[in-house]
TIBATI-434908 format. One record per residue (C-alpha): z, y, x; residue number from 1; residue in three letters. Coordinates in Angstrom, 1 decimal, decimal comma. Layout:
<pt up="Z" north="Y" east="X" nr="NUM" rest="ALA"/>
...
//
This chain:
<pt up="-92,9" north="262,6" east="241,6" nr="1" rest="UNK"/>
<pt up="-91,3" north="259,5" east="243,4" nr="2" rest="UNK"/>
<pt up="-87,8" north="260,9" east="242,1" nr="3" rest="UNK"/>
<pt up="-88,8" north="261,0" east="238,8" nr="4" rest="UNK"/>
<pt up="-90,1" north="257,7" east="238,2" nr="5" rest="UNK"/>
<pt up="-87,1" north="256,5" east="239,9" nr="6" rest="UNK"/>
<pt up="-84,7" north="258,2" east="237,4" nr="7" rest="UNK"/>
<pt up="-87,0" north="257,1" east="234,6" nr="8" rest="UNK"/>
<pt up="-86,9" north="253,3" east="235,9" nr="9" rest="UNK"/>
<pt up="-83,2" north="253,8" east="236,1" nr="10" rest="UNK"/>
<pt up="-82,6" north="255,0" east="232,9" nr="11" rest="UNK"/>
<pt up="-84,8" north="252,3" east="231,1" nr="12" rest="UNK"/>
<pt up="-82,9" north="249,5" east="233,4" nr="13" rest="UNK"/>
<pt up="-79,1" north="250,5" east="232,4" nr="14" rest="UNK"/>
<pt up="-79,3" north="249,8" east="229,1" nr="15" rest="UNK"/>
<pt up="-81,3" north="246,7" east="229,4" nr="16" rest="UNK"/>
<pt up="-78,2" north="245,5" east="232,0" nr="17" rest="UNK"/>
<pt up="-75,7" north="246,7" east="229,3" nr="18" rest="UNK"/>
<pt up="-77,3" north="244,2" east="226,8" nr="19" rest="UNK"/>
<pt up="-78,3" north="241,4" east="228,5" nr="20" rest="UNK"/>
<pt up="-74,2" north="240,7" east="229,4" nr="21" rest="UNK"/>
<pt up="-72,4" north="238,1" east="227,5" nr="22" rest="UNK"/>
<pt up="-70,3" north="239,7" east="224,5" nr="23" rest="UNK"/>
<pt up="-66,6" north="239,9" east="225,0" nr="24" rest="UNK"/>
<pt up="-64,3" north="237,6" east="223,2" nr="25" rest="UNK"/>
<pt up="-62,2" north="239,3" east="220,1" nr="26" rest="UNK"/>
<pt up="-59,0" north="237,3" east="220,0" nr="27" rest="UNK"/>
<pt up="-56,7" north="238,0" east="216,7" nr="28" rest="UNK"/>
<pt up="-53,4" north="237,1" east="217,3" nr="29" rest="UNK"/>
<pt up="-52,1" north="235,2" east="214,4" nr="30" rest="UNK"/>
<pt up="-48,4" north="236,4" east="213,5" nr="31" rest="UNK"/>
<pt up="-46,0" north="233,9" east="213,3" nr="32" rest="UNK"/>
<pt up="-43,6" north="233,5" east="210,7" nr="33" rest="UNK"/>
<pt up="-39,9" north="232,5" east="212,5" nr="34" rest="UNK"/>
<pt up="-38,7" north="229,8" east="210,9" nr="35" rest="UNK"/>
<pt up="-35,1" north="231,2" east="210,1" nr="36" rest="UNK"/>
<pt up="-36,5" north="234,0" east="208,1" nr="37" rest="UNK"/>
<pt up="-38,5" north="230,8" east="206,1" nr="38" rest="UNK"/>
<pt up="-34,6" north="229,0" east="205,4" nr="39" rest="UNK"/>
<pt up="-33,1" north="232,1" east="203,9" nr="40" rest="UNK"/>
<pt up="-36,1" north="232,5" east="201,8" nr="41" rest="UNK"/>
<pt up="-36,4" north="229,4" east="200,3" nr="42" rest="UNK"/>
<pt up="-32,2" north="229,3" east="200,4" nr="43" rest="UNK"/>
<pt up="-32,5" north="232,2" east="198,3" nr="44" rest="UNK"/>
<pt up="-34,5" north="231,2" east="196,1" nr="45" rest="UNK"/>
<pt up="-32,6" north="228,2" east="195,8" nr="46" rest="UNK"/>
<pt up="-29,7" north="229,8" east="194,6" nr="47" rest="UNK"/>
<pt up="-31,2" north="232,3" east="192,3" nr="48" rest="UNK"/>
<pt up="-32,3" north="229,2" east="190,8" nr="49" rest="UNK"/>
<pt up="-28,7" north="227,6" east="190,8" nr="50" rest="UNK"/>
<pt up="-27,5" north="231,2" east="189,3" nr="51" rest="UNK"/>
<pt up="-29,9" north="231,4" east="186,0" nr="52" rest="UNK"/>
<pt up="-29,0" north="227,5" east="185,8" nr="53" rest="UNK"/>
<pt up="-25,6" north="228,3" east="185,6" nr="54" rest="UNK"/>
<pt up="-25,8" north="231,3" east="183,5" nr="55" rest="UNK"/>
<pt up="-28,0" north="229,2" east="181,1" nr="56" rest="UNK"/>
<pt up="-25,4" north="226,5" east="180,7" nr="57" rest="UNK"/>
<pt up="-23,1" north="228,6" east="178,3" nr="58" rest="UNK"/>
<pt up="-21,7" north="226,8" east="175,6" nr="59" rest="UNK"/>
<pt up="-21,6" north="227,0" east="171,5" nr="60" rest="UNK"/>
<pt up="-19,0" north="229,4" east="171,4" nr="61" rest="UNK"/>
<pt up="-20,1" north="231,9" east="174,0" nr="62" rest="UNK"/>
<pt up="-23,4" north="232,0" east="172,4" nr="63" rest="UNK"/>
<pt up="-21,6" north="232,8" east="168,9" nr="64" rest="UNK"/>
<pt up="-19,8" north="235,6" east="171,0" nr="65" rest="UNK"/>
<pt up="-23,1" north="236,8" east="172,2" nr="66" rest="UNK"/>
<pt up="-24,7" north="236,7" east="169,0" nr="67" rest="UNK"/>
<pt up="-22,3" north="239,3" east="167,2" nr="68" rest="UNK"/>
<pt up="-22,3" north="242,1" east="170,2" nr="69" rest="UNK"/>
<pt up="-23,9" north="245,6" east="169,7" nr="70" rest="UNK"/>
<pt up="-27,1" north="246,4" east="171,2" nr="71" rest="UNK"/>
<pt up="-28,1" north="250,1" east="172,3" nr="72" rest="UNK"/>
<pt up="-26,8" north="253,3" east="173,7" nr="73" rest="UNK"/>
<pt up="-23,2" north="254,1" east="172,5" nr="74" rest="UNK"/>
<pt up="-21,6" north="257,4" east="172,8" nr="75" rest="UNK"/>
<pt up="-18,5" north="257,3" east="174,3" nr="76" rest="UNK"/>
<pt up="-15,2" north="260,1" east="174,3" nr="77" rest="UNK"/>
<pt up="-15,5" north="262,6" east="177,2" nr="78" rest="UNK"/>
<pt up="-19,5" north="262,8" east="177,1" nr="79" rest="UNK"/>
<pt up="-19,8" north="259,6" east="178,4" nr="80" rest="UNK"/>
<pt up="-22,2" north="256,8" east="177,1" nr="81" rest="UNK"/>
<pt up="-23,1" north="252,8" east="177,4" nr="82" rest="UNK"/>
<pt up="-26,1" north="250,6" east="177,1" nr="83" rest="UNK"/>
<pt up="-25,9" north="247,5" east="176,6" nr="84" rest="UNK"/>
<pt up="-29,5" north="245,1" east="176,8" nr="85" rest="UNK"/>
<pt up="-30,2" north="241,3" east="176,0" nr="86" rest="UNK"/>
<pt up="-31,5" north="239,0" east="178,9" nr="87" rest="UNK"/>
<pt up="-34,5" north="238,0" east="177,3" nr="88" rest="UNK"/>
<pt up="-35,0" north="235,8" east="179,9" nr="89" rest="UNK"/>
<pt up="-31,4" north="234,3" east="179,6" nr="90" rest="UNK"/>
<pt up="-29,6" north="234,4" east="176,2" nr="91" rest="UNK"/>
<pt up="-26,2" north="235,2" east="175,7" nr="92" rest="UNK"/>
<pt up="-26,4" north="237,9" east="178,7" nr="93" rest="UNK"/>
<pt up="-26,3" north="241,3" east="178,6" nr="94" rest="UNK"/>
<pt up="-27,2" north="244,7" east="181,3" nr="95" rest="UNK"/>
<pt up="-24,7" north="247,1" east="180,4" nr="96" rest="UNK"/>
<pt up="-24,8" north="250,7" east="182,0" nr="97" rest="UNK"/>
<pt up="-23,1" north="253,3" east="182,4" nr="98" rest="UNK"/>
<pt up="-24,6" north="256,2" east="184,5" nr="99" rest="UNK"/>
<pt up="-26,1" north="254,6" east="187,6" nr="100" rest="UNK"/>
<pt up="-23,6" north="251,7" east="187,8" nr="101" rest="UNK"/>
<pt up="-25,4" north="248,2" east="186,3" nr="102" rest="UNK"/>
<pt up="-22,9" north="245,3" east="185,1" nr="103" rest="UNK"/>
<pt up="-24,2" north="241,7" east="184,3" nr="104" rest="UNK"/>
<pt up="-21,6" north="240,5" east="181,5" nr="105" rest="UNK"/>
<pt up="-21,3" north="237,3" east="180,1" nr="106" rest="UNK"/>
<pt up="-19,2" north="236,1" east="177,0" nr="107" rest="UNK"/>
<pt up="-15,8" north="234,9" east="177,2" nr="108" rest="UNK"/>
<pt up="-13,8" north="232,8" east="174,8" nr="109" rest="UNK"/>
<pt up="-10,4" north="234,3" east="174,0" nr="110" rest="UNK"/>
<pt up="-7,5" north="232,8" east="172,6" nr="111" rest="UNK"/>
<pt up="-7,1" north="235,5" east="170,0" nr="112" rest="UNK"/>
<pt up="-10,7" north="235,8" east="169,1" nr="113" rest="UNK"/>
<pt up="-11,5" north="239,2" east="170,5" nr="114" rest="UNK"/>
<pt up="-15,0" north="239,6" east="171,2" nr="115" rest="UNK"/>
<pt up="-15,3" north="240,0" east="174,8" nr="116" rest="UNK"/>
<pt up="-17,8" north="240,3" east="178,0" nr="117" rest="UNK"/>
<pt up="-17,0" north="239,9" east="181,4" nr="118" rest="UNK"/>
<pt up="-18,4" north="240,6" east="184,9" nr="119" rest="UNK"/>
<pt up="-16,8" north="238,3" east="187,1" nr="120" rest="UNK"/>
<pt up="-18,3" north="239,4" east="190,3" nr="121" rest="UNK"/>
<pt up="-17,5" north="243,2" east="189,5" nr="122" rest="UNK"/>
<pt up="-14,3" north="243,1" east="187,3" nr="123" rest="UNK"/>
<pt up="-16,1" north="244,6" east="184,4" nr="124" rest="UNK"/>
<pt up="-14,5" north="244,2" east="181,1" nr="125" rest="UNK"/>
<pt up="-16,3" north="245,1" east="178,2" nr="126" rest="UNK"/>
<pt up="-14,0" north="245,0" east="174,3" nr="127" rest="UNK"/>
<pt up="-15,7" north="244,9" east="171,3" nr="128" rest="UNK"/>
<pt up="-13,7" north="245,9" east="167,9" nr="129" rest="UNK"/>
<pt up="-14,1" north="246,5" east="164,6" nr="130" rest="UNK"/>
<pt up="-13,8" north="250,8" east="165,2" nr="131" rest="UNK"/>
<pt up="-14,4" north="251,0" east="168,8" nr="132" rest="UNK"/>
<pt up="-15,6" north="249,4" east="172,4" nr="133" rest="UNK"/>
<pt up="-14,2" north="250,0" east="175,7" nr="134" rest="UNK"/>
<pt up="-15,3" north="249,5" east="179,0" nr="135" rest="UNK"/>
<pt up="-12,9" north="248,5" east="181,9" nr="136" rest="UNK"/>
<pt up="-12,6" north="247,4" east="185,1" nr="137" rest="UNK"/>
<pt up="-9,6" north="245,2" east="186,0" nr="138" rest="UNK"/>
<pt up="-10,1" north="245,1" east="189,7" nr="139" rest="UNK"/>
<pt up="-9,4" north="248,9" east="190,0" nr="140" rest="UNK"/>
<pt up="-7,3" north="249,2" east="186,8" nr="141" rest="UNK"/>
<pt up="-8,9" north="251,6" east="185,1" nr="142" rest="UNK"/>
<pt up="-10,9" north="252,4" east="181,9" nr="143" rest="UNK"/>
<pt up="-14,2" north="253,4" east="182,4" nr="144" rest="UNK"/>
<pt up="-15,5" north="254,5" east="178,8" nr="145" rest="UNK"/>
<pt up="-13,4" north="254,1" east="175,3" nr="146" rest="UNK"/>
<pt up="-14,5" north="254,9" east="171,9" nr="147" rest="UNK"/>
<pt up="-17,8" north="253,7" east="172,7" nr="148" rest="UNK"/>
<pt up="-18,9" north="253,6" east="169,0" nr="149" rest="UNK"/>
<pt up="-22,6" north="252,4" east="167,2" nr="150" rest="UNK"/>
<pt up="-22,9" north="253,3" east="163,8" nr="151" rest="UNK"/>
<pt up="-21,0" north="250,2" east="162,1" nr="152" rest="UNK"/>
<pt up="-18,6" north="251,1" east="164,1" nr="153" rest="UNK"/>
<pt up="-18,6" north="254,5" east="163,2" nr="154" rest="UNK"/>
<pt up="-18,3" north="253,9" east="159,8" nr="155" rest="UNK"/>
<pt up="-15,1" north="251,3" east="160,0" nr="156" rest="UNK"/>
<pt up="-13,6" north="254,4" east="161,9" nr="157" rest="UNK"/>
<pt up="-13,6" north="257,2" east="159,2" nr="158" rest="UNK"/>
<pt up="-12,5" north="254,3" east="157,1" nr="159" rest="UNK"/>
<pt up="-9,6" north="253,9" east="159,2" nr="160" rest="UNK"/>
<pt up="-9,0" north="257,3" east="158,9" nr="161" rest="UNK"/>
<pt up="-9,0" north="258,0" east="155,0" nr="162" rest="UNK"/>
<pt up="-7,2" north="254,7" east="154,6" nr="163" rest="UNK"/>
<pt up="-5,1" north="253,7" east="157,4" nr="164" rest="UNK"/>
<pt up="-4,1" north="250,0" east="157,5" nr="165" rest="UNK"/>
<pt up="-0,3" north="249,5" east="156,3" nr="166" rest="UNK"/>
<pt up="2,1" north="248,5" east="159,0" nr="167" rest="UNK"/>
<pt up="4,7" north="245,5" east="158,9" nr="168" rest="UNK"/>
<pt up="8,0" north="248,4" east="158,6" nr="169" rest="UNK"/>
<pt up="6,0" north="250,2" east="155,1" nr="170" rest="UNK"/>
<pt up="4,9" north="246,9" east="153,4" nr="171" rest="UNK"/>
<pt up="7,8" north="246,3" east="150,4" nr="172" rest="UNK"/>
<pt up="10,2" north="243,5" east="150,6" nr="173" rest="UNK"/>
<pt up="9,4" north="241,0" east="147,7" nr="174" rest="UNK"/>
<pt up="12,6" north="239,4" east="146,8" nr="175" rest="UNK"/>
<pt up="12,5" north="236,9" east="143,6" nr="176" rest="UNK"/>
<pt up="14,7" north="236,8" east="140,5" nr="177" rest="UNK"/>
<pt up="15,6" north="233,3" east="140,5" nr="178" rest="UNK"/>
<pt up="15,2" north="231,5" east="143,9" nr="179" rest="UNK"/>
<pt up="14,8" north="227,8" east="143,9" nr="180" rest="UNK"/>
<pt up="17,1" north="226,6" east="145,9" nr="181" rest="UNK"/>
<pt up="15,1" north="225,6" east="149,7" nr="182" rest="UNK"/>
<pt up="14,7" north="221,6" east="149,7" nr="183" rest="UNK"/>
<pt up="17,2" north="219,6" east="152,4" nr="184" rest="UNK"/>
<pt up="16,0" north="219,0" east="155,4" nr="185" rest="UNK"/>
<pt up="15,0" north="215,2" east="156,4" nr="186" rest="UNK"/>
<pt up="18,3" north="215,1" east="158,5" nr="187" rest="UNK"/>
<pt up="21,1" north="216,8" east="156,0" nr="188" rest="UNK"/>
<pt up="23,2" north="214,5" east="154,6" nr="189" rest="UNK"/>
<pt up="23,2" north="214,2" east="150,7" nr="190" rest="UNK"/>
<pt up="26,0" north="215,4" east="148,3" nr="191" rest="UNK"/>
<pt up="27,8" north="212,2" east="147,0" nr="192" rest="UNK"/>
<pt up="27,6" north="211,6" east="143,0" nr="193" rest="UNK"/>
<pt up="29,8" north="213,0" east="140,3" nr="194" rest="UNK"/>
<pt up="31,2" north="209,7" east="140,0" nr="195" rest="UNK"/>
<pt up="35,1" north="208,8" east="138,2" nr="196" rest="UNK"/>
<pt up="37,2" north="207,1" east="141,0" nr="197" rest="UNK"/>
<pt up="39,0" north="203,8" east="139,3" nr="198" rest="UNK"/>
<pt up="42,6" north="203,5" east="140,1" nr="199" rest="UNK"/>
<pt up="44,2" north="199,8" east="139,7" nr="200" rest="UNK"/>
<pt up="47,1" north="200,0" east="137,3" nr="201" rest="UNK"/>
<pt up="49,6" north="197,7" east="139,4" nr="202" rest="UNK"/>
<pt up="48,2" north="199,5" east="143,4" nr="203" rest="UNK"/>
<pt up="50,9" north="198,7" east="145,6" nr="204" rest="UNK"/>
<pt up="52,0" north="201,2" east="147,8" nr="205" rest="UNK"/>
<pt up="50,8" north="201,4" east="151,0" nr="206" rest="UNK"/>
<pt up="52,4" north="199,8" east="154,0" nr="207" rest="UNK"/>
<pt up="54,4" north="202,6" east="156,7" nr="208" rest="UNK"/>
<pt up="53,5" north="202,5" east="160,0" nr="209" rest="UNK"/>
<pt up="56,2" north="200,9" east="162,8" nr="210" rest="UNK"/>
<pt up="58,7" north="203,7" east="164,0" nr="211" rest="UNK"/>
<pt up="58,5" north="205,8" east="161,1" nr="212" rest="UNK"/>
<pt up="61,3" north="206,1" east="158,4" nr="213" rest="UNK"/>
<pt up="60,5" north="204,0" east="154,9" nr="214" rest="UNK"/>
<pt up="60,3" north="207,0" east="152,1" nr="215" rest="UNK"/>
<pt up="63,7" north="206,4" east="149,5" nr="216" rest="UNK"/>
<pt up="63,3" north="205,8" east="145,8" nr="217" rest="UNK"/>
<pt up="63,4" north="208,2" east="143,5" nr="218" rest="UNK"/>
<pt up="66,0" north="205,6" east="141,4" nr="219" rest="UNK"/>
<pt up="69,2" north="206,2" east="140,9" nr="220" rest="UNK"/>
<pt up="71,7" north="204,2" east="143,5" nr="221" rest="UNK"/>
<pt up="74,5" north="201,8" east="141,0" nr="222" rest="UNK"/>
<pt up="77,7" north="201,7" east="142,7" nr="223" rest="UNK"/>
<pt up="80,4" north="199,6" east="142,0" nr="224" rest="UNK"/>
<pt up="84,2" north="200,5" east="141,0" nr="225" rest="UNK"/>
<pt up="87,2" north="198,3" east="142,0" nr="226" rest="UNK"/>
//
């Protein structure tokens, strides 16, 4: 009986012990941001920023360029196709895509007015004509897409085709039945007049140079008979 009201006491006592200690302290340990990885975020973000502000500054012309290029998916020869997308968020860029591979292009003022996009970092060129676009890439020389058309493009084609545009050996040579005579340039000297040279009645004749024989008289010579 004595070893039952032990184990009873006991067993009313443990957990009573159990509780009446001081709760253990939780510590969280608080994770700690190095502060290189906190430079190259905020450096990145710095020049993200510098990139749109530099992509934004594009000037009057590049924005006309931008204005007149082709939206949409294009079929290209050999199965192939592009896209080409608007930046909304920057205008006068575009995404172009071709399969998997993304190009960021930009306009670019040419000298002969071709409309033209560029992807500086990747060599991308994208050509925009009247019948056809192409897609290159200078870097590795070679053409990734041509007659990438939309259907303006399209249209100017079959035009093309029906009614080919004369070349410079076909055109007829114009000649005119009474040419004006071409004007004299400012350093050609000018024809003298149609004028009458006077000749004095009495000239005398002109003086011989030393050393050279006096020219005779056409009179006849009187000689004398003794």
């Amino acid at each position: 009986m004595k070893r039952k009201t032990i184990a009873f006491v006991l067993l009313i006592a443990l957990p009573l012990a159990l509780m009446a200690q001081p709760p253990k302290k939780v510590t969280h340990k608080a994770k700690r941001v190095a502060t290189s990885q906190v430079e190259i975020k905020s450096t990145a973000v710095q020049m993200a920023s510098g990139i749109r502000a530099a992509e934004a500054a594009l000037s009057p012309a590049e924005l006309a360029i931008a204005a007149v290029i082709y939206q949409g998916t294009m079929p290209c020869e050999l199965g192939a196709s592009v896209t080409v997308t608007a930046d909304a968020k920057v205008p006068g860029f575009f995404d172009l895509q071709i399969k998997n591979v993304k190009f960021r292009m930009a306009p670019v003022v040419t000298s002969t007015g071709a409309i033209r996009l560029e992807d500086q970092h990747a060599g991308a060129v994208w050509l925009q004509l009247s019948n056809k676009s192409m897609l290159m890439n200078q870097k590795l020389g070679q053409r990734l897409a041509d007659v990438c058309m939309n259907p303006e493009q399209m249209i100017v084609a079959k035009a093309l085709i029906t009614s080919p545009a004369p070349s410079l050996l076909d055109a007829p040579l114009v000649v005119t039945q009474n040419p004006k005579p071409s004007a004299t340039t400012p350093f050609a000297v000018p024809s003298l007049p149609e004028v009458p040279v006077a000749v004095a009645p009495d000239a005398k004749p002109v003086a011989t140079a030393p050393g050279l024989a006096p020219k005779l008289s056409a009179e006849p010579l009187e000689t004398t008979v003794k």
